[in-house]
C-alpha angles and dihedrals in degrees: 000000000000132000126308112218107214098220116215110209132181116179118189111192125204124172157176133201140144115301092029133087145201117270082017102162110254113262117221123248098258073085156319136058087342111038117126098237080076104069122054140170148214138212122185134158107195122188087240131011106239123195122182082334108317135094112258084184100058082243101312137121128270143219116212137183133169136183124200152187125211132177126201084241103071097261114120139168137182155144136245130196136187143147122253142178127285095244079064102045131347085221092063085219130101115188115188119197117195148175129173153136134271131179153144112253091186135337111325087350114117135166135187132190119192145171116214125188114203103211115190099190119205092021107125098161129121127288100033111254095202117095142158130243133196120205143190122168137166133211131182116198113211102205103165091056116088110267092022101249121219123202130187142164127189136184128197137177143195126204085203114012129203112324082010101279102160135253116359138166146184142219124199135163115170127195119212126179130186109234121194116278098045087286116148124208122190140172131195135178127190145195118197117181125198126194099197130222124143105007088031106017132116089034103317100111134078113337091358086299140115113288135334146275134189149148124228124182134201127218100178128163117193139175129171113239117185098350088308119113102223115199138192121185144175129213147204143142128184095247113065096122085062097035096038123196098354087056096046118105113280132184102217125199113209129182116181134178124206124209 
């Protein structure tokens, strides 16, 4: 099954918003900047760690943990941590650092815009695996229809993707319905574009050319039992032959635990 890497993680949060100013003395937690309900954290262990539709994992199972800040305002920050494969980092280990905003803009209308850093510690090989994103995304929950649907798209982008092969985006929209007994059912499908340069460049991306495309689609039901969220998905993506074994279909068991 390989080996779990138990992730230590400390986060200390620091922010300004309006309203709020620097050297602002610190509030207590019966409310304000500082008040516990705002931070939270997660724990998870999944048979495979999936990203954008391949194993990060090289079909193993993961250990995951995230802490993270939240104000009643919409502003968050946060950090997430899991082991990987080698093929991914020499240092087994992503860290994902994160802020961002999140807000209703009317009545079940909400946006979000973010910036996430992939850090990949301990990883001195050439090209360099760490890279920056950029994401907005929308979702409308339609609460008076039967099975509450929720709908979401979502768009990021990356000035120097993974082993820094150039511009790269992606596009997202997710479907998630409410079912009887508490069960959730969602669907995703996702397109990420590459434009190679140092890890797929000169012909050694997709069909001996520059970069790589693909599309990957999510099929999960999920239902919290005894305060654990339990979910079973399913993977794929249209480019196993040129991914191999990490792109191929997979069926993925995950149990989280939120704080």
């Amino acid at each position: 099954m390989g080996k779990l890497v138990i992730i230590g993680l400390a986060v200390l949060v620091g922010v300004t918003s309006s309203g709020f100013a620097l050297g602002e003395e610190k509030k207590d937690d019966s409310g304000g900047l500082f008040a516990l309900k705002n931070f939270s954290a997660t724990a998870a262990i999944t048979s495979d760690y999936v990203f954008r539709g391949l194993s990060q994992t090289d079909e193993d199972p993961a250990g995951q943990v995230s802490f993270d800040y939240k104000h009643p305002v919409g502003f968050y920050m946060g950090v997430w941590g899991s082991n990987v494969a080698d093929y991914i980092s020499e240092g087994n280990m992503e860290l994902d650092l994160y802020a961002g905003f999140k807000k209703e803009i009317m009545e079940n209308l909400t946006y979000e815009v973010s910036v996430i850093y992939y850090w990949y510690p301990s990883d001195s090989r050439d090209p360099e695996k760490d890279y920056v994103e950029a994401h907005a995304g929308l979702s409308y929950a339609f609460t008076k229809l039967p099975l509450e649907p929720n709908l979401g798209v979502g768009f990021n982008y990356s000035p120097d993707f993974y082993g820094e092969d150039g511009d790269a985006y992606f596009v997202s929209t997710a479907l998630r319905l409410m079912l009887p007994f508490q069960f959730g059912l969602g669907f995703e499908l996702g397109y990420q574009y590459v434009e190679g340069d140092k890890t797929t460049g000169g012909g050694l991306g997709l069909d001996g050319e520059d970069g790589y495309n693909y599309l990957f689609w999510r099929i999960g039901l999920s239902k919290e039992v005894l305060g654990f969220n339990l979910d079973l998905s399913y993977y794929d993506t249209n480019e196993s032959e040129y991914f191999g074994k990490i792109g191929d279909d997979r069926i993925v068991l995950s149990i989280s635990r939120f704080f």
